[in-house]
C-alpha distance (Angstrom), angle and dihedral (degrees) to the residues before:
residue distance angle dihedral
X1 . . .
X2 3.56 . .
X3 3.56 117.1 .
X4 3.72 97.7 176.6
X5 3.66 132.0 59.8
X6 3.77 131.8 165.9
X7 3.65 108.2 -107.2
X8 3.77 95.2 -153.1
X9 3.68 97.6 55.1
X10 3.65 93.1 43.9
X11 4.56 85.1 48.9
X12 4.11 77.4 50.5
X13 3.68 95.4 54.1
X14 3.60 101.2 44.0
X15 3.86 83.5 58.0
X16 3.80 83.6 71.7
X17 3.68 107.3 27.2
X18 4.26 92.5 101.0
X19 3.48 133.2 -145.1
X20 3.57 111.0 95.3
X21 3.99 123.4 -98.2
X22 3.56 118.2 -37.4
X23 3.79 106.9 -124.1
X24 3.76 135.2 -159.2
X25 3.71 110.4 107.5
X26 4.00 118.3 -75.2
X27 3.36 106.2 -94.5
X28 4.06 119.3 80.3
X29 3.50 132.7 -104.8
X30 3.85 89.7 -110.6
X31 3.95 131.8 -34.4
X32 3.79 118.5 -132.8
X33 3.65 108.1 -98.9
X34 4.06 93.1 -165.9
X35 3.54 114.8 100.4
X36 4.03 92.5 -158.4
X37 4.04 86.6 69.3
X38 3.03 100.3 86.2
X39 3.74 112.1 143.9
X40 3.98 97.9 29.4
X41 3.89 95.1 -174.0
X42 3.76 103.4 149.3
X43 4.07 120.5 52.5
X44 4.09 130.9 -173.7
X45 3.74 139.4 162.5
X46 3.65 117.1 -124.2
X47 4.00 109.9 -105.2
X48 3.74 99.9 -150.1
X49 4.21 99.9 24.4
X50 4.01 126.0 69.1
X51 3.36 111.9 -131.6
X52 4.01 102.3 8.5
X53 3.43 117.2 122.5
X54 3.90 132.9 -179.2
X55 3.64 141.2 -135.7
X56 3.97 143.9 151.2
X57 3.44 136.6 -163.1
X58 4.58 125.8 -102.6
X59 3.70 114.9 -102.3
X60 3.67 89.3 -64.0
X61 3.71 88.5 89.5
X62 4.36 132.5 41.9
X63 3.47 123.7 -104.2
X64 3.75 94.7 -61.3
X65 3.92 127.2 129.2
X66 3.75 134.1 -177.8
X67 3.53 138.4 -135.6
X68 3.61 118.1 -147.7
X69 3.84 145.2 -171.8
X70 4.05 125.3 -113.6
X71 3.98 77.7 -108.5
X72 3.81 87.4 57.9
X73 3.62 102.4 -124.4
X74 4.03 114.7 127.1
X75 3.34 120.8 -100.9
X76 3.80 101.4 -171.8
X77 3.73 136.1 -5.9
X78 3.76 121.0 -135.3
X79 3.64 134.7 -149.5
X80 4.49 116.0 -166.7
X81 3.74 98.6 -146.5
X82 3.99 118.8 -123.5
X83 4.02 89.3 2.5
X84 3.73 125.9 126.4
X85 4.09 130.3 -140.2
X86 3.57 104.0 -148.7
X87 3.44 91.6 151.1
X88 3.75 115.7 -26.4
X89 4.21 110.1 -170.8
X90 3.57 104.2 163.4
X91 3.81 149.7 26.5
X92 3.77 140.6 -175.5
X93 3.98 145.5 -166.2
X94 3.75 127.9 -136.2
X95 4.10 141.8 146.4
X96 3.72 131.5 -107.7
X97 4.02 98.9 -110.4
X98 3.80 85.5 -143.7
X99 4.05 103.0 42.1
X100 3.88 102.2 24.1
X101 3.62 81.0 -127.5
X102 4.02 126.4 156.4
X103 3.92 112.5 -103.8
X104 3.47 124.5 -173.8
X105 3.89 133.2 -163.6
X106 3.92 133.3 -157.5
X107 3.82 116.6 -168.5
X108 3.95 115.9 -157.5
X109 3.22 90.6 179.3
X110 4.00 99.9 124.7
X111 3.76 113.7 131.4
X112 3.58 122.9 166.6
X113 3.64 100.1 177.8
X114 3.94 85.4 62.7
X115 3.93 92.0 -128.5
X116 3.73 112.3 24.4
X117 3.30 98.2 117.1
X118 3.74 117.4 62.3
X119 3.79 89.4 -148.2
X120 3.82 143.0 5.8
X121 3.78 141.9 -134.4
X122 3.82 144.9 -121.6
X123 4.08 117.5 177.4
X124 3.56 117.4 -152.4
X125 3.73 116.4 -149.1
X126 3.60 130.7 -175.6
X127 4.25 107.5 -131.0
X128 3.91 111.8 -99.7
X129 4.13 105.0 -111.4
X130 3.58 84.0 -153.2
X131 4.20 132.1 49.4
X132 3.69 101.1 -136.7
X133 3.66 123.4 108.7
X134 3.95 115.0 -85.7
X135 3.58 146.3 144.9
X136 3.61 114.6 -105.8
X137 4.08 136.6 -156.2
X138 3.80 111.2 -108.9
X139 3.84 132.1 -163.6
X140 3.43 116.5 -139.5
X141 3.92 117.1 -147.6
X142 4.32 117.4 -178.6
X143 3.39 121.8 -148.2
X144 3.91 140.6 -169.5
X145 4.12 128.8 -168.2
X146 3.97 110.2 -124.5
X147 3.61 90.6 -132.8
X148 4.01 98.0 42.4
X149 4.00 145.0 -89.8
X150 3.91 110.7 -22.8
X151 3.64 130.2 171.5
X152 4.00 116.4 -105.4
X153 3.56 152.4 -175.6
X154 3.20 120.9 154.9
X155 4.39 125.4 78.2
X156 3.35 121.4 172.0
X157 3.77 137.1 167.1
X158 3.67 135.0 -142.4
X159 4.03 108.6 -123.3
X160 3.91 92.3 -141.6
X161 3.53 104.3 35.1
X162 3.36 97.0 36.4
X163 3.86 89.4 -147.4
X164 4.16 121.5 149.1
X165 3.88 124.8 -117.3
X166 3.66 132.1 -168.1
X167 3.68 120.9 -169.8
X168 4.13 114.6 -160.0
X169 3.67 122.4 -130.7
X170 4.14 106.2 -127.8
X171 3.37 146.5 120.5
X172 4.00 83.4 -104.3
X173 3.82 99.5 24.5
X174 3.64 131.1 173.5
X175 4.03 149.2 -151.6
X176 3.73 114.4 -116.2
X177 4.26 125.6 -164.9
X178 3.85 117.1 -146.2
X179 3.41 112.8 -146.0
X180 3.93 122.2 -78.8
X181 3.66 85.8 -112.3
X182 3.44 118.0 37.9
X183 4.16 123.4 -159.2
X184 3.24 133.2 -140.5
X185 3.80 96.6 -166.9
X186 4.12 90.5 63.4
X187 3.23 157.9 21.7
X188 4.02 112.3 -67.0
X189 3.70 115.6 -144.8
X190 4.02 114.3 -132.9
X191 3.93 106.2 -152.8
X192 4.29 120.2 -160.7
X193 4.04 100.8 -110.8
X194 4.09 86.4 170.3
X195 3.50 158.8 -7.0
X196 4.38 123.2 -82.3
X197 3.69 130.7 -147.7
X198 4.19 115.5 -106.3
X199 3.67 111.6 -66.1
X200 4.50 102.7 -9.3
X201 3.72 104.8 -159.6
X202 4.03 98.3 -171.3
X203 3.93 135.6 -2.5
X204 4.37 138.8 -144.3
X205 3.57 144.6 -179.3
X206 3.96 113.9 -142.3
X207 3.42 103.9 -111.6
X208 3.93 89.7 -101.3
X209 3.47 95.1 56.7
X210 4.07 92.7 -124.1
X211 3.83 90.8 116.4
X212 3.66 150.8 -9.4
X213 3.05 145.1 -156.6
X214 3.94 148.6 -131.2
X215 4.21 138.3 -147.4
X216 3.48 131.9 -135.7
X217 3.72 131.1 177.4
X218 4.18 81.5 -109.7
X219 3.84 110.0 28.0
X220 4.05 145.8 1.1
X221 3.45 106.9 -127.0
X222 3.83 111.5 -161.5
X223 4.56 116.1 -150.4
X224 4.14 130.3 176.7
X225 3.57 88.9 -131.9
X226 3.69 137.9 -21.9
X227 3.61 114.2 -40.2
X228 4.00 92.1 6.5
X229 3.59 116.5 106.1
X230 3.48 134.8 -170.4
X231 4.18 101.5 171.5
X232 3.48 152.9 -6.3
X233 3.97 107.5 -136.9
X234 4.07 121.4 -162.2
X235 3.49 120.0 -131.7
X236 3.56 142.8 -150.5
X237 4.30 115.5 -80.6
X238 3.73 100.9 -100.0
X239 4.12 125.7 178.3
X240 3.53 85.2 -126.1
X241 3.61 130.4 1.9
X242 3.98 118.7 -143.7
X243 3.77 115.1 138.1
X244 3.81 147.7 61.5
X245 3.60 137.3 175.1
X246 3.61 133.4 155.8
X247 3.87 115.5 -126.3
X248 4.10 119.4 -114.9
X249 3.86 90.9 -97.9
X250 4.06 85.6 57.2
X251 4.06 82.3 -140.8
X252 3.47 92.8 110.5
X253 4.20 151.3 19.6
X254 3.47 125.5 -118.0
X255 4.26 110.1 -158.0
X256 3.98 125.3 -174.6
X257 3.79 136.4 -172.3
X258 3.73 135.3 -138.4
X259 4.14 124.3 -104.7
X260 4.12 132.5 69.0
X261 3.24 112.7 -53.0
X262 3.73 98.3 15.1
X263 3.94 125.7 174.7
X264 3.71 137.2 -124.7
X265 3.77 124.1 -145.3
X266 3.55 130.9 -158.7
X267 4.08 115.9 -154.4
X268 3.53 116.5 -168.8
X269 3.92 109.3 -127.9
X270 4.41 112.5 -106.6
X271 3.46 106.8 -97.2
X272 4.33 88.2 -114.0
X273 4.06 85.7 58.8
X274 4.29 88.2 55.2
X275 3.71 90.4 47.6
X276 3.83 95.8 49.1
X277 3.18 92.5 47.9
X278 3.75 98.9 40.4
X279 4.16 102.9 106.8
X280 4.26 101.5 -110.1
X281 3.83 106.5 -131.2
X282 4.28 113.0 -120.7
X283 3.71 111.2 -82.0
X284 3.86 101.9 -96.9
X285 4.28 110.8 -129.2
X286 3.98 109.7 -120.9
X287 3.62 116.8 -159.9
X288 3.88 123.7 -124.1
X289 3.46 144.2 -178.9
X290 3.55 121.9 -126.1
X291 3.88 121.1 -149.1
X292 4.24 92.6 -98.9
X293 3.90 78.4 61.3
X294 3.81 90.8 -109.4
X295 3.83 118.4 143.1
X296 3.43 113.0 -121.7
X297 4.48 135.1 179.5
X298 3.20 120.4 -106.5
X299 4.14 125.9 -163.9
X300 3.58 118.0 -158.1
X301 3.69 114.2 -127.0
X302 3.24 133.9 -111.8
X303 3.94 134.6 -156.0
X304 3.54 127.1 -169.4
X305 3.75 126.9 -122.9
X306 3.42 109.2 -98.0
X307 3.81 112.2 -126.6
X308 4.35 110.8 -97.7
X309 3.78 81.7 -146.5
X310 3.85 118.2 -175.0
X311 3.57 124.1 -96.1
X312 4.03 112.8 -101.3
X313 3.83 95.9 -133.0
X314 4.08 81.6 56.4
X315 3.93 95.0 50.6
X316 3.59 90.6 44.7
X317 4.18 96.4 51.6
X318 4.52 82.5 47.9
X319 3.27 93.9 45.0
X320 4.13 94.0 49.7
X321 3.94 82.2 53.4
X322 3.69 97.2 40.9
X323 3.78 91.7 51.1
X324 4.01 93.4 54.2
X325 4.12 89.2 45.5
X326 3.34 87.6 53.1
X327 3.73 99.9 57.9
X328 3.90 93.7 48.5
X329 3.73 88.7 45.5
X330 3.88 86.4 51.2
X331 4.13 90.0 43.8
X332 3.73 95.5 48.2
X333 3.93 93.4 47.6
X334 3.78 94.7 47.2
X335 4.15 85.1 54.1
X336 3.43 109.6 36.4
X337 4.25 94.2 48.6
C-alpha cells in the first residue's frame, strides 16, 4: 500500500471533492485501541450484532480479521482456515436470504501492477455466533475481469440480491458484477456494469440495498445503481483513506484509515441522499367527477428531482488536481511495493 501521500495535493483535492462539510463533531466514533491493526483497509457492520464492527489488516498481515467494540477494543481475533492474504483491501457484511444468517466477505483482490495476477479472490465466511477467537472455514471463489488485470479495492454486496461487486482502483475505474451464481470449481467472470469515481479505495450497499456508495482518497460519492448518482458526500481529513461502510440504520457512513491507532468516522448522510433513498409510497387513485357527471381515477403525478449537478468550471479545477494526485499516488505505489 501506499504509505505516503502528498498532503498538499490531497488539501487541493478536497477543495473539489463536493458535497458540503461533513458534520458530526471532530472527534471519531471510536479509534482502534489494538496495536496488531495496523493497516485497517477493509470496514463492515455486523449484520446480526449491535454495535460489532469488523476490520482486517492489508497484505502485511494473514488472513486474519478482528471484531471490535464501538469503544474500539477487539473482541475476538479470527483466523480463515487454508486462505491466503496476498493483498486483502476490502471486506463486506451480508445475510443468507434463506437462513438470516451473518456472511462475511474478504476481497484480496489488490493488484498494483494492474495484471499480475492472472486471477483474484473473494473468501466467503460464515459469521462467528460467538466473539472468541477461532479459526473459521472459508470458501474460496476466483475471479477474472473480462477486459483484463485491474487494480481494486472496493467489494460490496447487494443485501437482496445477494450478488458480488468489485469496484477498480484507476484513474478511470469501474464497477464490476460477479455472476448471480458464483463457482467454486472455476474461474468466475467479473463483467463492467458501470463507471467509478478517480481512484475508489473501498465499496457498500446500504443495508436496504436502495443505494451504495463508493471511497476515494477525496470524497464518497453515493449512486442508485451503477452509473446513477444521487451525491458526492465530503469526508473527514484522514492520513490515508481506505474504508467505507454504512451504519445498521443506513442513515449514515462510517470511514477509517490505515496505521496504529487509526480512527473511524461516522458522517451522517445529506439530507438529499435520505430522501432519495427514502422508498416513495404508490401513488394513491383519487376519484373525480368529470363534467358528464361520470366518476373517473385520478393518479397523482409525480416529477423527478432534477439532478443539482456540479458546475463544469468546478469539475474541471478537481479534476486538474485529481489528475496530479493520481500520478504521485501511482509513483509512490509502484516504489514502495
Amino acid at each position: 500500500m501506499i504509505r505516503v501521500i502528498t498532503v498538499a495535493v490531497l488539501a487541493g483535492a478536497a477543495v473539489f471533492a463536493g458535497g458540503g462539510a461533513w458534520a458530526d463533531g471532530d472527534s471519531p466514533f471510536f479509534t482502534f485501541k489494538d496495536r496488531r491493526i495496523t493497516e485497517s483497509s477493509g470496514l463492515a457492520v455486523s449484520p446480526t450484532r449491535k454495535n460489532v464492527y469488523y476490520t482486517h489488516n492489508d497484505s502485511s498481515a494473514g488472513p486474519v480479521f478482528f471484531a471490535v467494540g464501538s469503544n474500539g477494543r477487539t473482541r475476538a481475533t479470527f483466523t480463515l482456515q487454508g486462505a491466503a492474504a496476498r493483498d486483502w483491501e476490502g471486506m463486506a457484511a451480508s445475510r443468507d436470504p434463506e437462513t438470516g444468517a451473518g456472511v462475511l466477505w474478504f476481497a484480496d483482490i489488490g493488484d498494483n501492477f494492474d495484471g499480475a495476477w492472472p486471477d483474484i479472490s473473494v473468501y466467503k465466511v460464515t459469521e462467528p455466533t460467538t466473539l472468541r477467537d477461532a479459526v473459521l472455514p472459508a470458501v474460496r471463489y476466483r475471479f477474472r475481469y473480462e477486459d483484463g488485470g485491474h487494480n481494486a479495492e472496493g467489494v460490496m454486496v447487494h443485501p437482496r440480491t445477494g450478488r458480488l461487486y468489485i469496484v477498480s482502483k484507476e484513474f478511470s475505474g469501474s464497477v464490476y458484477a460477479a455472476p448471480k451464481r458464483l463457482r467454486t470449481d472455476k474461474v468466475n467472470v467479473l463483467r463492467k456494469v458501470g463507471s467509478a469515481p478517480i481512484m475508489a479505495t473501498d465499496a457498500a450497499y446500504a443495508p436496504d440495498g436502495s443505494s451504495f456508495v463508493i471511497r476515494t482518497y477525496f470524497s464518497a460519492t453515493v449512486y442508485r445503481a451503477p452509473g446513477d448518482q444521487i451525491a458526492r458526500v465530503s469526508m473527514p481529513p484522514l492520513e490515508q483513506a481506505e474504508s467505507i461502510a454504512y451504519t445498521a440504520d443506513g442513515r449514515a457512513l462510517l470511514t477509517g484509515s490505515e496505521g496504529v491507532g487509526s480512527p473511524v468516522y461516522r458522517v451522517p448522510l445529506p439530507p438529499e441522499v435520505l430522501r432519495e433513498t427514502t422508498p416513495k409510497p404508490a401513488p394513491t387513485p383519487t376519484a373525480a367527477r368529470s363534467s358528464e357527471g361520470a366518476t373517473t381515477t385520478l393518479v397523482a403525478d409525480t416529477k423527478a428531482d432534477e439532478d443539482a449537478g456540479v458546475p463544469s468550471s468546478v469539475v474541471a479545477a478537481w479534476l486538474a488536481v485529481a489528475a496530479g494526485a493520481t500520478g504521485v499516488i501511482t509513483f509512490i505505489a509502484r516504489r514502495t511495493r
